[in-house]
C-alpha positions in Angstrom: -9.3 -18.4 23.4 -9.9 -16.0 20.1 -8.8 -12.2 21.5 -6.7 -11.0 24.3 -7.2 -7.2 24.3 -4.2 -5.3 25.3 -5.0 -2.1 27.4 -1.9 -0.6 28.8 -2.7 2.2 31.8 -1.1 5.2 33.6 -3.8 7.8 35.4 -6.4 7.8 33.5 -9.5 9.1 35.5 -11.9 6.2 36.5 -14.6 7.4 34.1 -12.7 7.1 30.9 -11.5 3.6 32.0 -14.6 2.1 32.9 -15.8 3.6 29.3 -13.2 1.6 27.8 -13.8 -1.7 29.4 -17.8 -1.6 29.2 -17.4 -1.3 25.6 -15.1 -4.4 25.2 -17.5 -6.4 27.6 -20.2 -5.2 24.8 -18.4 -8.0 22.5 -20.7 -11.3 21.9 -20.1 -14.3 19.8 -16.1 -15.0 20.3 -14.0 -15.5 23.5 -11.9 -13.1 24.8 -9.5 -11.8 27.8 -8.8 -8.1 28.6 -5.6 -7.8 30.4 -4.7 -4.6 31.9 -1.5 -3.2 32.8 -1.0 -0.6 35.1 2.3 1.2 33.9 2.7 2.8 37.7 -0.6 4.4 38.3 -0.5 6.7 41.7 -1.6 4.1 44.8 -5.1 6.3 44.8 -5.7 5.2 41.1 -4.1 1.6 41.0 -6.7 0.6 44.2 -9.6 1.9 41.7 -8.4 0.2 38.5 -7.3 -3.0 40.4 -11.0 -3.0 42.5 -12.9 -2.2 38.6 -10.7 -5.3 37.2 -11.7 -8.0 40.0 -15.4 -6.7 39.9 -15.5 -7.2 36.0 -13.2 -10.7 36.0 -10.2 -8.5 34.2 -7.0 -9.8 34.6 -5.0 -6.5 36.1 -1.1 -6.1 36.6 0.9 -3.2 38.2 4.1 -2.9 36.9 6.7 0.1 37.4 6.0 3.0 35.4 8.3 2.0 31.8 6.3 3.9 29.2 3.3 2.5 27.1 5.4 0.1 24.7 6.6 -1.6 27.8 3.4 -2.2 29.3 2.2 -3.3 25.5 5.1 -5.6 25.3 4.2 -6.8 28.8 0.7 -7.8 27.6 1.9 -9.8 24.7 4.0 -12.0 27.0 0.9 -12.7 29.3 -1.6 -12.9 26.2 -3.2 -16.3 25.8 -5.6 -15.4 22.8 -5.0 -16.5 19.5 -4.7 -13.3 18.5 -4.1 -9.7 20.5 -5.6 -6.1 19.9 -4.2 -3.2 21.4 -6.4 -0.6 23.2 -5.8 2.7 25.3 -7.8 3.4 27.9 -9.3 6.7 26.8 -10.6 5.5 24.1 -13.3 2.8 23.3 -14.1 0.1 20.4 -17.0 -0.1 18.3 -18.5 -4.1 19.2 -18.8 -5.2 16.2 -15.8 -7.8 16.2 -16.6 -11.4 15.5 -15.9 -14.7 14.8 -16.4 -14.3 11.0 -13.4 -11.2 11.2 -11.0 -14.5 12.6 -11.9 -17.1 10.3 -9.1 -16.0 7.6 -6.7 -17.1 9.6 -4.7 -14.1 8.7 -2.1 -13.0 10.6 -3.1 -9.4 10.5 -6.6 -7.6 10.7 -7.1 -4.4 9.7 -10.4 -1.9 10.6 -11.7 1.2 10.5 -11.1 3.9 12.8 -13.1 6.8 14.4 -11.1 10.0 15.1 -13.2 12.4 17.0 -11.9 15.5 17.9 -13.2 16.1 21.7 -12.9 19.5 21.8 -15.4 20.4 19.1 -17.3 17.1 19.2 -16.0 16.2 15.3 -15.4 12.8 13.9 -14.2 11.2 10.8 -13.7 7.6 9.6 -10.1 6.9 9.1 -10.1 4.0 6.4 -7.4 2.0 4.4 -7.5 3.6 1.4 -7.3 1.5 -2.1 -8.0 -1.8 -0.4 -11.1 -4.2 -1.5 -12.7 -5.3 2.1 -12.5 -8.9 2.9 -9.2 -9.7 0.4 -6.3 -11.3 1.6 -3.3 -10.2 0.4 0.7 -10.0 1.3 1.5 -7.6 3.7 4.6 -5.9 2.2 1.8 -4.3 0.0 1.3 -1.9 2.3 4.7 -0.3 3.0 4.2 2.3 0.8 0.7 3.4 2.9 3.1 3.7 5.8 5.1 6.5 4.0 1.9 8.7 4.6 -0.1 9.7 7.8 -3.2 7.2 7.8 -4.3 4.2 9.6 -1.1 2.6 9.5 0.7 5.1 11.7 -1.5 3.4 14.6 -1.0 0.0 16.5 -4.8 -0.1 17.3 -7.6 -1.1 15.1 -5.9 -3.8 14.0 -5.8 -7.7 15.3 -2.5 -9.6 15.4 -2.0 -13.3 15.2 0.3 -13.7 18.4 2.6 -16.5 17.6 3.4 -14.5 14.0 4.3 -11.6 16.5 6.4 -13.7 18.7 7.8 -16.1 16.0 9.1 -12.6 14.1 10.2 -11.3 17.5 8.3 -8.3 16.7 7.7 -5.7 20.1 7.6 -2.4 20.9 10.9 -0.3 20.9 10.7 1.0 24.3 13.6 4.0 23.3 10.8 6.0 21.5 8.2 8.5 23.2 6.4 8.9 19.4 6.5 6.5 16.6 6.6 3.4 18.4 3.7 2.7 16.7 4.7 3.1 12.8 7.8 1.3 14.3 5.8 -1.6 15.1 3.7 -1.0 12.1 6.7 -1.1 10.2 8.5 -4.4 12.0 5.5 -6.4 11.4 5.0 -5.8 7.7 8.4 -6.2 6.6 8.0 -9.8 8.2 5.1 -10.3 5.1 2.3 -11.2 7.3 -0.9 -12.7 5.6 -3.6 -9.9 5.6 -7.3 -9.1 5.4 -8.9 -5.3 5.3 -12.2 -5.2 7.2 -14.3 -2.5 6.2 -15.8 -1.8 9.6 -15.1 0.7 12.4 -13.6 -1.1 15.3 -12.3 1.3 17.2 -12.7 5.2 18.8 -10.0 7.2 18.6 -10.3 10.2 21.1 -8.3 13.3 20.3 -8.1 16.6 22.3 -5.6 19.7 21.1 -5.0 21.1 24.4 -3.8 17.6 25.8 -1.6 17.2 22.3 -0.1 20.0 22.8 0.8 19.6 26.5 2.3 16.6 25.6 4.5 17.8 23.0 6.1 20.4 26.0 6.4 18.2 28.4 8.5 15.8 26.2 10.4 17.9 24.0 13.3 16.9 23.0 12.4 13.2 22.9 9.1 14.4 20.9 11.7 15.9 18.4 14.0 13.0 18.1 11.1 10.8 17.7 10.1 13.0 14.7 13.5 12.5 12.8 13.2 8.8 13.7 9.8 8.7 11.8 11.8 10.8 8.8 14.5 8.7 9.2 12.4 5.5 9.0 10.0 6.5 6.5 13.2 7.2 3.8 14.4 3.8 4.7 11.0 2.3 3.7 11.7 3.8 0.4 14.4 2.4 -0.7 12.2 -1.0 0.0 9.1 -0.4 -2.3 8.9 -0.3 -5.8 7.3 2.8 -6.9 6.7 5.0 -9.9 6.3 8.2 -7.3 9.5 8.0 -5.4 10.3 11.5 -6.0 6.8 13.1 -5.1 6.5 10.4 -2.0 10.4 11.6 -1.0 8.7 15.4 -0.8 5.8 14.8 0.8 8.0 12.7 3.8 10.1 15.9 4.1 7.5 18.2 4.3 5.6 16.9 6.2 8.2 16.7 8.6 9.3 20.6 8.5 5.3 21.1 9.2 5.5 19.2 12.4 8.4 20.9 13.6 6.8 23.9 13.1 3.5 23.3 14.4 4.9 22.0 18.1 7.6 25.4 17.9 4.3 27.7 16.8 2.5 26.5 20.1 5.4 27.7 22.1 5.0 30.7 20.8 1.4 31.3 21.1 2.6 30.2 24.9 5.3 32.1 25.7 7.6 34.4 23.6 10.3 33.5 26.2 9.9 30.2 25.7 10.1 30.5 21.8 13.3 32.2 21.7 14.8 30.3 24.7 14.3 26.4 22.0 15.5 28.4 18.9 18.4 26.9 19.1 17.4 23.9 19.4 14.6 23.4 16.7 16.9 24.8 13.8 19.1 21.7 14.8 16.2 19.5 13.8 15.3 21.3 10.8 19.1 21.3 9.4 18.6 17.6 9.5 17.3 17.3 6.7 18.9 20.4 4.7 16.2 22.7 4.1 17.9 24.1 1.3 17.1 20.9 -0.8 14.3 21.1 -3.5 11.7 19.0 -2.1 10.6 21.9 0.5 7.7 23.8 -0.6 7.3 27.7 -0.7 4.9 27.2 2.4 7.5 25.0 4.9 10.3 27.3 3.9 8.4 30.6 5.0 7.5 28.7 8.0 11.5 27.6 8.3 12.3 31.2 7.8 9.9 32.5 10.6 11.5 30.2 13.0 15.2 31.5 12.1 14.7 35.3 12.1 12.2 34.8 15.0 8.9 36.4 13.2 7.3 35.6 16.6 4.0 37.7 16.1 3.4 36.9 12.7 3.6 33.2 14.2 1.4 34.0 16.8 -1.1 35.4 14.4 -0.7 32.2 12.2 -1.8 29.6 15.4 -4.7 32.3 16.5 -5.7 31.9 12.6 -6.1 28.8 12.9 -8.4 28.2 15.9 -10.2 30.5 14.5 -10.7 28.4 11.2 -10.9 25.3 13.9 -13.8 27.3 15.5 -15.9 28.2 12.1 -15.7 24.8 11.2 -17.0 23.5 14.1 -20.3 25.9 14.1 -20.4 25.0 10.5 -20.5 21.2 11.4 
């Protein structure tokens, strides 16, 4: 068998899972499984899923609700393809993967990858920048591209040779809420994997604000620790490349991070002023992490650090309604 496709599941409605799988069954010309794991659905959805897998020859497994990298690692265990993708089930691929795209014998496979934005209908091809398309080449080349936010911060669009996966021990930490995928990403190239860039979109990435930013308050705290863990990570992967742009790649890792803080503290705010003021506290912790007082912050992430600590609540507020309103231009424009 070529492909086993991955698609780990938790209450997703039964429209955006049958979206999912019809596009899969759209793929001609290799041979394939799609094993589905139900990471404890409600009994209302796991009857629908398990009923849509039997009627479309999908092999379907409930398991006890562990989080996505367990269901993930679950899948590899029961994969019999040669090699594995990984696909959620609210989004779709692109059928255009064949036999040709497995004939490197690469360990690793990398695509293209759609990022629509749902709520205004937007999309953009997410592509691995700097690479010549059908190359093969070491994949410890492409630590530094993990330092940055790109197609390597994402487990999906890419095909893995299985038995380099399970030879290298290389799963998904099950600890993390965020960043199990650059951890993964991360894991897999430090074991030097053969690699080949495809220069084809594979797969649909569907991405809706409101539902980002619910998830970021439902999950705070581990949402927050998962971001230092990504810091964290991404200064250890420096001192493993071999670089001319340490310095400016060091920056861009830390402000990028004080950004992130402030963008999930900023949609408290715009939420609830209560709220804002009641996690204070508790986001300064994070940003003191890192010592905001070093040089590599910008003008920009310290004024941001600054509204957070003397609680400029409005002027916060007026920043995130700014935005949407830029969001909202944009997509009349477009």
């Amino acid at each position: 068998m070529d492909l086993s496709f991955i698609i780990p599941l938790y209450n997703k409605s039964e429209e955006q899972f049958k979206r999912c799988i019809s596009s899969i069954l759209k793929v001609k010309n290799i041979t394939y499984e799609i094993i589905v794991v139900d990471d404890g659905s409600s009994p209302n959805m796991g009857k629908i899923y398990k009923e849509i897998c039997i009627n479309n020859g999908l092999n379907y497994y409930y398991e006890d609700n562990s989080g996505v990298s367990a269901a993930r690692n679950f899948g590899i265990k029961k994969a019999k393809g040669k090699y594995i993708t990984f696909v959620d089930a609210d989004d779709y691929i692109c059928p255009i993967i064949s036999s040709e795209d497995l004939c490197s014998q690469c360990d690793l496979v990398i695509f293209n990858v759609q990022k629509t934005n749902v709520d205004y209908n937007k999309s953009h091809k997410v592509i691995l920048n700097n690479c010549i398309s059908n190359n093969v080449f070491e994949g410890k080349q492409l630590l530094e591209k993990t330092l940055e936010n790109g197609i390597l911060n994402w487990v999906f669009s890419k095909v893995y040779n299985r038995k380099f996966l399970q030879k290298n021990n290389i799963y998904f930490d099950t600890s993390h809420v965020n960043g199990e995928d650059l951890d993964f990403i991360v894991k897999l190239l430090l074991s030097n994997p053969s690699t080949i860039y495809i220069d084809k979109i594979l797969y649909v990435y569907l991405y809706s604000y409101s539902t980002g930013v619910e998830r970021e308050k439902l999950k705070l705290k581990n949402n927050l620790d998962d971001m230092y863990y990504i810091w964290n990570l991404r200064k250890n992967i420096l001192q493993k490349i071999d670089s001319n742009n340490l310095e400016n790649i060091s920056s861009n890792i830390d402000n990028e991070y004080c950004k992130n803080i402030f963008e999930i503290y900023s949609h408290i705010v715009d939420n609830s002023y209560k709220e804002a003021e009641k996690y204070k506290k508790f986001f300064e912790k994070f940003i003191y992490k890192i010592k905001p007082d070093n040089k590599n912050i910008s003008a920009f992430n310290r004024l941001k650090i600054a509204a957070i600590e003397h609680s400029w609540l409005k002027l916060i507020k007026k920043y995130v309604q700014l935005k949407k309103n830029v969001k909202k231009i944009n997509s009349i424009k477009n």
